[in-house]
PDB file of the backbone (N, CA, C, O) and the ligand in Angstrom, with CONECT records:
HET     ZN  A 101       1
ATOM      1  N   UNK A   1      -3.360  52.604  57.954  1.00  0.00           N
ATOM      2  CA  UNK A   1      -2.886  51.206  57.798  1.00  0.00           C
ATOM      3  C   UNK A   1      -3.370  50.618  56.474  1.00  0.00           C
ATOM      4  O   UNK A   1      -2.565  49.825  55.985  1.00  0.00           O
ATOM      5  N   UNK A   2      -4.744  50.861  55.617  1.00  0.00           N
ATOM      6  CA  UNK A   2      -5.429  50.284  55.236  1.00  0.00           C
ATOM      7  C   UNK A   2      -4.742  50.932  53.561  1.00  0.00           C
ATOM      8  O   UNK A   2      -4.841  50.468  52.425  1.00  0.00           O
ATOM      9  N   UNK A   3      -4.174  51.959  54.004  1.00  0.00           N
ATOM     10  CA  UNK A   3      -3.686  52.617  52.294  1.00  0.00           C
ATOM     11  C   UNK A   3      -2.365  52.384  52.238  1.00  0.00           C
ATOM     12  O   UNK A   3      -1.796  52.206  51.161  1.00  0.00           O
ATOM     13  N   UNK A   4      -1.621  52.356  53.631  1.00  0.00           N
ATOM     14  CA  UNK A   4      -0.481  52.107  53.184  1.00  0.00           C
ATOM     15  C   UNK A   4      -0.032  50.062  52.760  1.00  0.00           C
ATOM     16  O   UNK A   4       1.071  49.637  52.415  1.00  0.00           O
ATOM     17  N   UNK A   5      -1.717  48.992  53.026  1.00  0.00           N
ATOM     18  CA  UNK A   5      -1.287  47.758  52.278  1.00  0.00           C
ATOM     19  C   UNK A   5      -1.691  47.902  50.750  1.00  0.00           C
ATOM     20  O   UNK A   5      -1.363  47.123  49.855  1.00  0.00           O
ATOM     21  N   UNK A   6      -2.467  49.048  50.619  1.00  0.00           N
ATOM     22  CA  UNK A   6      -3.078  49.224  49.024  1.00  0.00           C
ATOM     23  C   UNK A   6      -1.987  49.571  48.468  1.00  0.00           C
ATOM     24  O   UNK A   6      -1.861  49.218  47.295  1.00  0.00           O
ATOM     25  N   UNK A   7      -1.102  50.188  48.965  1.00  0.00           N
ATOM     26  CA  UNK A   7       0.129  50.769  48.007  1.00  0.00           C
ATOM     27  C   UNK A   7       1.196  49.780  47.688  1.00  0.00           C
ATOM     28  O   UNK A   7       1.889  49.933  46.683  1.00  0.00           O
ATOM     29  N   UNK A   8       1.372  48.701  48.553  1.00  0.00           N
ATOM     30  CA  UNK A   8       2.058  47.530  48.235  1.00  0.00           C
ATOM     31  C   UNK A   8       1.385  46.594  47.687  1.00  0.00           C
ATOM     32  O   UNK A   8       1.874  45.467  47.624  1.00  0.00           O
ATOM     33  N   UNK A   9       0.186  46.853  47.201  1.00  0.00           N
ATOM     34  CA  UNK A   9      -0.402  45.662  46.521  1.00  0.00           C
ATOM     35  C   UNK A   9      -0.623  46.666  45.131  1.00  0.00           C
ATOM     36  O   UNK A   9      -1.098  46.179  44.105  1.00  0.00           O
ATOM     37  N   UNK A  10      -0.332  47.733  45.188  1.00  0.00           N
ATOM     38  CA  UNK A  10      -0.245  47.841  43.871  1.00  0.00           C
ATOM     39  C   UNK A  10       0.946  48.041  43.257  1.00  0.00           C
ATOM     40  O   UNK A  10       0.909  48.079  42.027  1.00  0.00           O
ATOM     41  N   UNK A  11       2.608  48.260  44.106  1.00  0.00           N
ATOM     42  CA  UNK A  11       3.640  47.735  43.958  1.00  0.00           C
ATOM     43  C   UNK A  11       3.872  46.444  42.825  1.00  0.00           C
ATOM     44  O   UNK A  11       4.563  46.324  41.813  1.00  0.00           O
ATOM     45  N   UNK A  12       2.971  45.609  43.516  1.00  0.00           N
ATOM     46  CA  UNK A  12       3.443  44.076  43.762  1.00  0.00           C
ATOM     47  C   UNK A  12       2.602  44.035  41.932  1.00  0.00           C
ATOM     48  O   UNK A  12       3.142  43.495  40.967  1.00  0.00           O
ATOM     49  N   UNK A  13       1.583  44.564  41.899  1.00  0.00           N
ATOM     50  CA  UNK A  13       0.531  44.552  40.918  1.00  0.00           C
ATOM     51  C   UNK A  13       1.520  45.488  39.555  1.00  0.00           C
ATOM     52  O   UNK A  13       1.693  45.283  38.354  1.00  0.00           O
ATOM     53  N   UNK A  14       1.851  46.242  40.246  1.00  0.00           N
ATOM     54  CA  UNK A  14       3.078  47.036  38.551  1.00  0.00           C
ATOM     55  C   UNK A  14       4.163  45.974  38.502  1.00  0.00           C
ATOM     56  O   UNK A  14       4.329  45.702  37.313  1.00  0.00           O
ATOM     57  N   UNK A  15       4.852  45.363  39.150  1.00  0.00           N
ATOM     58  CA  UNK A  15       6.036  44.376  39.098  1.00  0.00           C
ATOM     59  C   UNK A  15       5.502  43.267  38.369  1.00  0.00           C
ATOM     60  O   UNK A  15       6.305  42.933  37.498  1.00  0.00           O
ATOM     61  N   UNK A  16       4.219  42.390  38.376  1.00  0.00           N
ATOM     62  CA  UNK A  16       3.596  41.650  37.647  1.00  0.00           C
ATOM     63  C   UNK A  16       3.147  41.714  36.305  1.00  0.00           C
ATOM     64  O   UNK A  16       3.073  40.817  35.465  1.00  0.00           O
ATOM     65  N   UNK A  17       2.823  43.073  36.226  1.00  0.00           N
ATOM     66  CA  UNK A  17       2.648  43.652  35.074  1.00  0.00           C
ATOM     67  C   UNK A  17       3.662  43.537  34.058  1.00  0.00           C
ATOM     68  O   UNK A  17       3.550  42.906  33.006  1.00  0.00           O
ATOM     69  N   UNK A  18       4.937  44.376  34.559  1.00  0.00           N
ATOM     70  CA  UNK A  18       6.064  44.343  33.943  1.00  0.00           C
ATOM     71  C   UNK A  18       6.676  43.017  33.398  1.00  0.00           C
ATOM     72  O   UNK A  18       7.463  42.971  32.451  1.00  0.00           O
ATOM     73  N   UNK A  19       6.028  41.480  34.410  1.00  0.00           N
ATOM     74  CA  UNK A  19       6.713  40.179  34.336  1.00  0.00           C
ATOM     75  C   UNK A  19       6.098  39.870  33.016  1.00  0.00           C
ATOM     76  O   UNK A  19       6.481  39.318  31.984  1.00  0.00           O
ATOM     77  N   UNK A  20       4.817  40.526  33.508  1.00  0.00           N
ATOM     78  CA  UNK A  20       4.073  39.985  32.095  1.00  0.00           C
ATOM     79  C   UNK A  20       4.322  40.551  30.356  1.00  0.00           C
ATOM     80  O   UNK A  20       4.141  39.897  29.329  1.00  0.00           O
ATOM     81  N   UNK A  21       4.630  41.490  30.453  1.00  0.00           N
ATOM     82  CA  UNK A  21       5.211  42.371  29.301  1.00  0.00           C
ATOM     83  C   UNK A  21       6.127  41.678  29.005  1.00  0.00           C
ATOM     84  O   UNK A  21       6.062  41.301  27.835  1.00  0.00           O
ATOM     85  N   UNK A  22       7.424  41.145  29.839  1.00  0.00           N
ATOM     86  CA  UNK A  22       8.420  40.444  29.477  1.00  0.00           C
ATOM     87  C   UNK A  22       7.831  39.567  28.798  1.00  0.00           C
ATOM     88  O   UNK A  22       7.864  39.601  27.568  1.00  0.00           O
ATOM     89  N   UNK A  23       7.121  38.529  29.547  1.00  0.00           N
ATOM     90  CA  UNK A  23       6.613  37.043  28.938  1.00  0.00           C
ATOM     91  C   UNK A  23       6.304  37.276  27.794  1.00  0.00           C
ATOM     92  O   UNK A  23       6.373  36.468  26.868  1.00  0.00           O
ATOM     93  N   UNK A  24       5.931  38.406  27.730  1.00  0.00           N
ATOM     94  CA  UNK A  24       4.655  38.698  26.280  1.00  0.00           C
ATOM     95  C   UNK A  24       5.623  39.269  25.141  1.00  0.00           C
ATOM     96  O   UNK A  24       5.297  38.975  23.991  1.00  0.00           O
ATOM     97  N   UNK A  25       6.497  39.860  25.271  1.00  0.00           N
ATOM     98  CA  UNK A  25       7.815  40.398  24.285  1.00  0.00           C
ATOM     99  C   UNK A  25       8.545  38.740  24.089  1.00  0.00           C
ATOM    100  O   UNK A  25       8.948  38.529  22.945  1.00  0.00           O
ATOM    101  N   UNK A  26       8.708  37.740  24.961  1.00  0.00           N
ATOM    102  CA  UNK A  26       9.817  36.643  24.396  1.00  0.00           C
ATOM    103  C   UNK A  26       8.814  36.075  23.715  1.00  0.00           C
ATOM    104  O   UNK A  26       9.140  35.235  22.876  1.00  0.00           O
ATOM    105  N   UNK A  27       7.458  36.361  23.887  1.00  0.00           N
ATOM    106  CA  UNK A  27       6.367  35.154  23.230  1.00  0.00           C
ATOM    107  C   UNK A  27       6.799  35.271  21.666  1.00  0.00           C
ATOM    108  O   UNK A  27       7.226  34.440  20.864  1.00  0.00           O
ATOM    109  N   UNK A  28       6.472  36.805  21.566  1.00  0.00           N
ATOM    110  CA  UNK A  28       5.863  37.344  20.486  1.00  0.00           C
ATOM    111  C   UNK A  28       7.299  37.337  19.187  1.00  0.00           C
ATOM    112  O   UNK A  28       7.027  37.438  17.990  1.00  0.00           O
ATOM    113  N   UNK A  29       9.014  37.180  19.766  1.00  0.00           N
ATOM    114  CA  UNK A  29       9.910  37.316  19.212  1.00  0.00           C
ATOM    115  C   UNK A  29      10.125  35.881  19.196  1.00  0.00           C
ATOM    116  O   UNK A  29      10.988  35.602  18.363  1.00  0.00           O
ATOM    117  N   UNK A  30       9.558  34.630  19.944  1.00  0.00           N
ATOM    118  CA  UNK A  30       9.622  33.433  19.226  1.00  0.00           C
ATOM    119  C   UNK A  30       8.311  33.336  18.180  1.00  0.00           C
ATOM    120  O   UNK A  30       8.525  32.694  17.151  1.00  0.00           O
ATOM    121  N   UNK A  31       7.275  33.785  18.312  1.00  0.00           N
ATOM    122  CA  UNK A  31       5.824  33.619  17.358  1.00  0.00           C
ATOM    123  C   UNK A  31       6.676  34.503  15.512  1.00  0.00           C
ATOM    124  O   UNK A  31       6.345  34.118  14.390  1.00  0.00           O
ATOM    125  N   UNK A  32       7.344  35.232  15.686  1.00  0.00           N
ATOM    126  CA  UNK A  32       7.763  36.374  14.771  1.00  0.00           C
ATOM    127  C   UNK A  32       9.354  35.078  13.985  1.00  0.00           C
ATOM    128  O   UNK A  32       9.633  35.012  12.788  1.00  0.00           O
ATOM    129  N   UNK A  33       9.932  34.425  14.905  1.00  0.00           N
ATOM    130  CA  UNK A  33      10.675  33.572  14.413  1.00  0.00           C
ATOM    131  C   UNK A  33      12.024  34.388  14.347  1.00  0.00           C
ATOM    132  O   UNK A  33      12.691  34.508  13.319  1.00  0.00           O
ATOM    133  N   UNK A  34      12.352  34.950  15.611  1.00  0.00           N
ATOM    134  CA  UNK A  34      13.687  35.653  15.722  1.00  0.00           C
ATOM    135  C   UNK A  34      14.922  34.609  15.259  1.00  0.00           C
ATOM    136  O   UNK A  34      15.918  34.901  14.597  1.00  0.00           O
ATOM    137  N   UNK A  35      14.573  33.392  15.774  1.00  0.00           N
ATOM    138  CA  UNK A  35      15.635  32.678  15.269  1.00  0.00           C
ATOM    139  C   UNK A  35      16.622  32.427  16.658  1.00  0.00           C
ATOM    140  O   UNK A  35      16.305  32.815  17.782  1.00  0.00           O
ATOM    141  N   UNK A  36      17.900  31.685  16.320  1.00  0.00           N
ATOM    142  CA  UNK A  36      18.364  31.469  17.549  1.00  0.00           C
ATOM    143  C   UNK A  36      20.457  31.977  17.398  1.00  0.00           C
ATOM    144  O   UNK A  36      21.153  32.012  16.383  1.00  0.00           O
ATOM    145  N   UNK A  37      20.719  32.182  18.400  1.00  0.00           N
ATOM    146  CA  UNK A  37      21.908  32.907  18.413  1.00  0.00           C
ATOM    147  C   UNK A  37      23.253  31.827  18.260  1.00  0.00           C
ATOM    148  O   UNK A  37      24.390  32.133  17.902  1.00  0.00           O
ATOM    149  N   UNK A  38      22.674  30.286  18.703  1.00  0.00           N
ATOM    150  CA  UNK A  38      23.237  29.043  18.737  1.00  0.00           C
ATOM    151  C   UNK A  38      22.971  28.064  17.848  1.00  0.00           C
ATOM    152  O   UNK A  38      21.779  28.217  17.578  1.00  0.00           O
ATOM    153  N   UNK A  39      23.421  27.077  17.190  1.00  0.00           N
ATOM    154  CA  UNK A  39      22.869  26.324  16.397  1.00  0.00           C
ATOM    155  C   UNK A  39      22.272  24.959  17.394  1.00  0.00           C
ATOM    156  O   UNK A  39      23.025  24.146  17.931  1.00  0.00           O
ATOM    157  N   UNK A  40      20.678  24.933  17.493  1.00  0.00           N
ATOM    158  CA  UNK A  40      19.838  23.634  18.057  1.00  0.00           C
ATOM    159  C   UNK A  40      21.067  22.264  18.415  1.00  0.00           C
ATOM    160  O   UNK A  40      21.271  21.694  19.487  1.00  0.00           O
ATOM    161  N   UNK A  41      21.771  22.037  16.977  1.00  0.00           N
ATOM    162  CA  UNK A  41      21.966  20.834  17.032  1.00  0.00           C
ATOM    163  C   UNK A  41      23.002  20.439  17.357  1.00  0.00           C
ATOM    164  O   UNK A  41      23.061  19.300  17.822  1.00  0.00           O
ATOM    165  N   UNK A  42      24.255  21.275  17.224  1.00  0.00           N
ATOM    166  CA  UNK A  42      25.350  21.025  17.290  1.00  0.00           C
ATOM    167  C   UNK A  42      26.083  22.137  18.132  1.00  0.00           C
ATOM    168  O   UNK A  42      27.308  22.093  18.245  1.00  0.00           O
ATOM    169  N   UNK A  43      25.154  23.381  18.872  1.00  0.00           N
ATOM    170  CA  UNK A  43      25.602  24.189  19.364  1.00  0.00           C
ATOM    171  C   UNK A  43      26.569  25.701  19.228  1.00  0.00           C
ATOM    172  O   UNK A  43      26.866  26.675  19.919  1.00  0.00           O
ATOM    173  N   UNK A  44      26.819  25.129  17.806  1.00  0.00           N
ATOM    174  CA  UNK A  44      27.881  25.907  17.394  1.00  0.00           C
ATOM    175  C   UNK A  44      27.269  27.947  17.358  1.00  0.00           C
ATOM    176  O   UNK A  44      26.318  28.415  16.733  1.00  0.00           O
ATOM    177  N   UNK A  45      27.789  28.331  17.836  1.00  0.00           N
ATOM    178  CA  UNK A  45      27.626  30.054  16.890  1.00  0.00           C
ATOM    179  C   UNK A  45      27.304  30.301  15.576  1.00  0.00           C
ATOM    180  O   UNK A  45      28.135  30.362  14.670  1.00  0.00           O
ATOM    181  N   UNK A  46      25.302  30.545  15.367  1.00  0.00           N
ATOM    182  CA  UNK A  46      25.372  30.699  14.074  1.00  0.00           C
ATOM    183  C   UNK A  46      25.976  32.134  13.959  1.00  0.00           C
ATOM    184  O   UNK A  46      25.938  32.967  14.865  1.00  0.00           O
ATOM    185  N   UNK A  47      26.813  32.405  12.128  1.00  0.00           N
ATOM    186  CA  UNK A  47      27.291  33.805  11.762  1.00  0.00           C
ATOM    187  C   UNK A  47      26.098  34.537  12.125  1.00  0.00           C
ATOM    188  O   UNK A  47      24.988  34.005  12.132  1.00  0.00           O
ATOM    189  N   UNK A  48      26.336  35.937  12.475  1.00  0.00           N
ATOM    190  CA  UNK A  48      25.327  36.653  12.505  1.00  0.00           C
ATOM    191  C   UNK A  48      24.778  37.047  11.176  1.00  0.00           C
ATOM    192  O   UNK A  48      23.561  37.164  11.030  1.00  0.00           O
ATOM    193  N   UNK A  49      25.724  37.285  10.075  1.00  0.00           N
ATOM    194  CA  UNK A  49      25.047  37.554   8.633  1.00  0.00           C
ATOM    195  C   UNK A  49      23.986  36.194   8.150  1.00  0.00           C
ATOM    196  O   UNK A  49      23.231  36.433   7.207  1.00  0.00           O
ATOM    197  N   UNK A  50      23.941  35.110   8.638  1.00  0.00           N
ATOM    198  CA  UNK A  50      23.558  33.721   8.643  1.00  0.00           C
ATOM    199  C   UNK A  50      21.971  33.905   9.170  1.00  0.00           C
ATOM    200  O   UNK A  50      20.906  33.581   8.644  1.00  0.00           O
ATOM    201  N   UNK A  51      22.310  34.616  10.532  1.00  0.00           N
ATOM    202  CA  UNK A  51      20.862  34.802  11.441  1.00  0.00           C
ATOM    203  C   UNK A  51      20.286  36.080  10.619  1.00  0.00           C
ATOM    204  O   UNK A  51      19.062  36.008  10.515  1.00  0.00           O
ATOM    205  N   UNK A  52      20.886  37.306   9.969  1.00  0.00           N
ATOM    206  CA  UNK A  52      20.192  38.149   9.477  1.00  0.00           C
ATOM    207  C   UNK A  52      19.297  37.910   8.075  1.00  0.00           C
ATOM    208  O   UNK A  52      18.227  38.435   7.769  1.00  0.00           O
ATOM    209  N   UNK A  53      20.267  36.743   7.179  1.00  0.00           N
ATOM    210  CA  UNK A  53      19.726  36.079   6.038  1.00  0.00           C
ATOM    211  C   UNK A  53      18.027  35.560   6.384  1.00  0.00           C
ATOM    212  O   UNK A  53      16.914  35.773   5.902  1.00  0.00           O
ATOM    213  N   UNK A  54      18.573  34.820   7.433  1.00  0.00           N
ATOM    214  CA  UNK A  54      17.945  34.061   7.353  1.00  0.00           C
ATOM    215  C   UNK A  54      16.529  33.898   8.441  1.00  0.00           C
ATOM    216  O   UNK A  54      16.719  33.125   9.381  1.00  0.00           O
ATOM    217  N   UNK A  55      15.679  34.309   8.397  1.00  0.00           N
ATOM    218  CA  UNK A  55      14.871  34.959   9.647  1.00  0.00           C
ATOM    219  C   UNK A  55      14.263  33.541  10.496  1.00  0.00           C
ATOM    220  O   UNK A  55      13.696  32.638   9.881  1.00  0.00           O
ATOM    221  N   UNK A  56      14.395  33.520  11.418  1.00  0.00           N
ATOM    222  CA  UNK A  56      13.728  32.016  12.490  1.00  0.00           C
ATOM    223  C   UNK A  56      14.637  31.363  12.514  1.00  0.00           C
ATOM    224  O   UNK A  56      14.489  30.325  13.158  1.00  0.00           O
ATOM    225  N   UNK A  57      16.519  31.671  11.623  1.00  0.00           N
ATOM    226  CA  UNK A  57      17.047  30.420  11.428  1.00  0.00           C
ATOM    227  C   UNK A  57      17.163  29.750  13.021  1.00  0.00           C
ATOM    228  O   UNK A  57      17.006  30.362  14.078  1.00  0.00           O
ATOM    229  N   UNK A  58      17.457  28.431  12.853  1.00  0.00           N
ATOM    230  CA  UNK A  58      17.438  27.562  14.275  1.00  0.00           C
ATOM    231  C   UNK A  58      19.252  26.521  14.322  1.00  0.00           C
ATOM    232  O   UNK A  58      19.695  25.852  15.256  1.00  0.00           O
ATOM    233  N   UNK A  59      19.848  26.773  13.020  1.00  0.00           N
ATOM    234  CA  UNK A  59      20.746  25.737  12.599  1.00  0.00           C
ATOM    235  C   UNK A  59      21.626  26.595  12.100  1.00  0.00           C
ATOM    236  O   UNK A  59      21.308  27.585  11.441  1.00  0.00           O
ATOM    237  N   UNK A  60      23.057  26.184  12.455  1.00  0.00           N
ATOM    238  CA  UNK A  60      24.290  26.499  11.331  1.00  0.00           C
ATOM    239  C   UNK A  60      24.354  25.884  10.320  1.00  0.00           C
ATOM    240  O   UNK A  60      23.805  24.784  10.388  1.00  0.00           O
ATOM    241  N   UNK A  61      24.889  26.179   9.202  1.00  0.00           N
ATOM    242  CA  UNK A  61      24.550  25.639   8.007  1.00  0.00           C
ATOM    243  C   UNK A  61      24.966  24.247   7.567  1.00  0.00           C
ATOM    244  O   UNK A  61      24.309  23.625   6.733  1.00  0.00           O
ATOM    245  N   UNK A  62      25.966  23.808   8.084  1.00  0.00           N
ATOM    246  CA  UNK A  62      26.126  22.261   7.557  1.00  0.00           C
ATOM    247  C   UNK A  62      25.113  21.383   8.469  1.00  0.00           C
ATOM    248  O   UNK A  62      24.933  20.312   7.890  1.00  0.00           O
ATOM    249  N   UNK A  63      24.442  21.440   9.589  1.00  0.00           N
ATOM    250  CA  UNK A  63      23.325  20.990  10.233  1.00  0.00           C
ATOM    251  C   UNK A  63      21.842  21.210   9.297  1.00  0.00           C
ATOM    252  O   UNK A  63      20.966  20.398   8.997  1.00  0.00           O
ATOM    253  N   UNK A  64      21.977  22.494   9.033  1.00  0.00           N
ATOM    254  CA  UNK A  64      20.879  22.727   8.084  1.00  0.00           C
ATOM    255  C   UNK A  64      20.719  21.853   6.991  1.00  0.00           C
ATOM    256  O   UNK A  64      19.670  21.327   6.616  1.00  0.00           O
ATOM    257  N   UNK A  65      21.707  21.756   6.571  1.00  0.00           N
ATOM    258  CA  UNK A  65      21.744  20.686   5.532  1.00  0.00           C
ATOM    259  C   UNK A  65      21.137  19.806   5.731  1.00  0.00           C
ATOM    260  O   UNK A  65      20.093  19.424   5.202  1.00  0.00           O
ATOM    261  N   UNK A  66      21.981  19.219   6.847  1.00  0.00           N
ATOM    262  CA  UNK A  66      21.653  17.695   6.895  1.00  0.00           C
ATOM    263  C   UNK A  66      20.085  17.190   7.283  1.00  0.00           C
ATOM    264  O   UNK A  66      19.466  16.144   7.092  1.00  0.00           O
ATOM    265  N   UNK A  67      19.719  18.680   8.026  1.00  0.00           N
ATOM    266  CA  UNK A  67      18.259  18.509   8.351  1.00  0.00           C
ATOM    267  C   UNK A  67      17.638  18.486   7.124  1.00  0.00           C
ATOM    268  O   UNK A  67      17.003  17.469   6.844  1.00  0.00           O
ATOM    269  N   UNK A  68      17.703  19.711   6.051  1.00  0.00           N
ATOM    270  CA  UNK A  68      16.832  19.298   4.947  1.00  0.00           C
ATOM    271  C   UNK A  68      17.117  18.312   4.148  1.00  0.00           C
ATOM    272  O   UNK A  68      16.245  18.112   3.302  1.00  0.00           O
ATOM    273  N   UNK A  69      18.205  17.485   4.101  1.00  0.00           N
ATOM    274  CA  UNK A  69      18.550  16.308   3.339  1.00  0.00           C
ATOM    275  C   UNK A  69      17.541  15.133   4.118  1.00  0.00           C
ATOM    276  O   UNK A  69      17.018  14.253   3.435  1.00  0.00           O
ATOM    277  N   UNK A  70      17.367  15.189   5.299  1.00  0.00           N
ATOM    278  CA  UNK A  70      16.382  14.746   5.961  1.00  0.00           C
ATOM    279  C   UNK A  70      15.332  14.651   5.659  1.00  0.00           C
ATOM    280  O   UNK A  70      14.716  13.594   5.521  1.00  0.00           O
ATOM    281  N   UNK A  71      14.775  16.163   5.436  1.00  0.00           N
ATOM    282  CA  UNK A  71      13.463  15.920   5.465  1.00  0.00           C
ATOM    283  C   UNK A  71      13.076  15.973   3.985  1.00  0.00           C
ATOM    284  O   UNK A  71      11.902  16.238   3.726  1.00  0.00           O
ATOM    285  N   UNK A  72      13.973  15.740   2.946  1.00  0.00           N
ATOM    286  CA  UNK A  72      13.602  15.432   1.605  1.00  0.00           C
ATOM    287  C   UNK A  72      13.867  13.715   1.661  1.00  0.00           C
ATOM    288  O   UNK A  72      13.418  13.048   0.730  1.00  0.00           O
ATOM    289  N   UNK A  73      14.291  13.326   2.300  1.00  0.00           N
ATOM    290  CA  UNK A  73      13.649  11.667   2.605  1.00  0.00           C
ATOM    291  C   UNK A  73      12.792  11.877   2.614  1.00  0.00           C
ATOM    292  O   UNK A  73      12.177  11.750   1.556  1.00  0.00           O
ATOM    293  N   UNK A  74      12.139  12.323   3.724  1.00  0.00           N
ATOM    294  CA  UNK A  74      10.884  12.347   4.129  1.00  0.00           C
ATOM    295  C   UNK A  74       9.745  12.086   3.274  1.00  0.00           C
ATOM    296  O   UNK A  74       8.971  11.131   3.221  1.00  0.00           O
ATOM    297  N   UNK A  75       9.841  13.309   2.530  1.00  0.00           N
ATOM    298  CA  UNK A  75       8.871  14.093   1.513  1.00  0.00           C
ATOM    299  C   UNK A  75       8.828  12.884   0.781  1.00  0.00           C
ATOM    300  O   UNK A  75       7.625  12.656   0.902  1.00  0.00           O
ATOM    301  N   UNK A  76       9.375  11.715  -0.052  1.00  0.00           N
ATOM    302  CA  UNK A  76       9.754  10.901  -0.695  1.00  0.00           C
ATOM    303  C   UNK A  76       9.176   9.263  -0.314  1.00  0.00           C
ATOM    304  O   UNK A  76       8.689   8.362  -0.996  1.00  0.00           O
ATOM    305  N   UNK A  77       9.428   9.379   0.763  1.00  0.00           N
ATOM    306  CA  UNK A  77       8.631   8.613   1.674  1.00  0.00           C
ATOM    307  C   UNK A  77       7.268   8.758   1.517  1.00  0.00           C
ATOM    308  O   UNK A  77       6.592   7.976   0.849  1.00  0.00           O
ATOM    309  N   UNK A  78       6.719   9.960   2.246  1.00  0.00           N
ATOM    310  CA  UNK A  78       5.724  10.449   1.673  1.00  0.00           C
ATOM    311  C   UNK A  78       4.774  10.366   0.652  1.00  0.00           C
ATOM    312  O   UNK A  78       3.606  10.001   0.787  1.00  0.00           O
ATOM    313  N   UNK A  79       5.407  10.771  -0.520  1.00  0.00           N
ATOM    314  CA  UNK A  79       5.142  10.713  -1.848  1.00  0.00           C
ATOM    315  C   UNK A  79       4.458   8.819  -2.295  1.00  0.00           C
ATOM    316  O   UNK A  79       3.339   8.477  -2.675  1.00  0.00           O
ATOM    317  N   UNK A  80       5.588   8.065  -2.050  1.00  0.00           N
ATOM    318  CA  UNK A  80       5.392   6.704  -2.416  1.00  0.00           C
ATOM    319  C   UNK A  80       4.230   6.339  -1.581  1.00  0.00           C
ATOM    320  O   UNK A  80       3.542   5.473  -2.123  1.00  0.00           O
ATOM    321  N   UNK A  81       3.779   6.748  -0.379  1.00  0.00           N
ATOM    322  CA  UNK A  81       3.141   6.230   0.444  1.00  0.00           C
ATOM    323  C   UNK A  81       1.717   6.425   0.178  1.00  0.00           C
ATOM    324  O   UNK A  81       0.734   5.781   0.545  1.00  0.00           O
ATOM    325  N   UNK A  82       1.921   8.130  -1.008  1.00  0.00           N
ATOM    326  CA  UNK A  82      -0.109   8.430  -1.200  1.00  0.00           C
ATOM    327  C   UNK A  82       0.015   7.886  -2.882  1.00  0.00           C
ATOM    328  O   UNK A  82      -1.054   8.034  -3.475  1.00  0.00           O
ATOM    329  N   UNK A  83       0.848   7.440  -3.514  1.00  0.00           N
ATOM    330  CA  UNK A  83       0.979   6.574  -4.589  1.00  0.00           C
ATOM    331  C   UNK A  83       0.029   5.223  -4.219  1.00  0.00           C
ATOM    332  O   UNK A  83      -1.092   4.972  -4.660  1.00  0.00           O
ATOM    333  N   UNK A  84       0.714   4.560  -3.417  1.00  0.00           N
ATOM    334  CA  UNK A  84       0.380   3.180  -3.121  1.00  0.00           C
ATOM    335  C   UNK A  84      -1.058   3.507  -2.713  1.00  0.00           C
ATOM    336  O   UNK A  84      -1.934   2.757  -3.143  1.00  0.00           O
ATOM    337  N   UNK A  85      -1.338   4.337  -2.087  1.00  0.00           N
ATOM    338  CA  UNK A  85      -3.219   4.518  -1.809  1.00  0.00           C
ATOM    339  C   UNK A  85      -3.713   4.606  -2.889  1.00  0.00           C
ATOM    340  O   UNK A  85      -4.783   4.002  -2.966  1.00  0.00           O
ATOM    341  N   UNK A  86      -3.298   5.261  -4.059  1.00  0.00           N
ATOM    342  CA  UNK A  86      -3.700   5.476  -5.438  1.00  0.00           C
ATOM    343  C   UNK A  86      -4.174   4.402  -5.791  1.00  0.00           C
ATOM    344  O   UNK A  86      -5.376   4.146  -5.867  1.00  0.00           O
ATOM    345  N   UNK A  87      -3.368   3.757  -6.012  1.00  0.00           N
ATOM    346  CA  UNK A  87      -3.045   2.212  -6.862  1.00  0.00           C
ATOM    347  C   UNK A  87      -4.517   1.472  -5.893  1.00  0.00           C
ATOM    348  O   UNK A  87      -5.443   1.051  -6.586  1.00  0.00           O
ATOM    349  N   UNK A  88      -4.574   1.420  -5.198  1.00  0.00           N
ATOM    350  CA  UNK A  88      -5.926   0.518  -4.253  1.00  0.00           C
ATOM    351  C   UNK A  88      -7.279   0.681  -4.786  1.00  0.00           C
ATOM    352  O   UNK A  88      -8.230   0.128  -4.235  1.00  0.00           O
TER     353      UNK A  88
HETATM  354 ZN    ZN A 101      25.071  23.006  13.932  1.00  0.00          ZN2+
END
């Protein structure tokens, strides 16, 4: 009785294992910046030559844009903001 619950607990113990390998392969291909098969913002199908260019991409390209047109506000913003500390 006593070997045949050891053998399902080590069943249960390789199946966990395996869950965990999974977890640990999607970790490691978002940490690596596989990138995404959809564009975040607008959903669209990025090209695949687009996703191969471009490694982690997250955006199709006219989104991309607009994100870095974004975040060069930003930067600008930014900029004026450690100016004005200067000036003090
Ligand atoms: Zn898009």
């Amino acid at each position: 009785m006593a070997g045949g619950f050891a053998k399902d607990g080590a069943v249960a113990e390789q199946i966990e294992a395996s869950i965990d390998d999974a977890i640990a392969q999607v970790r490691q291909r978002i940490a690596k910046g596989a990138g995404l098969t959809h564009c975040e913002d607008c959903g669209e199908e990025i090209p695949l030559a687009r996703r191969k260019a471009v490694a982690g991409v997250r955006r199709c390209i006219p989104c991309q844009q607009e994100h870095d047109s974004e975040q060069s506000v930003d930067v600008g913003y930014n900029r004026r903001g450690s100016k004005g500390s200067q000036l003090r």
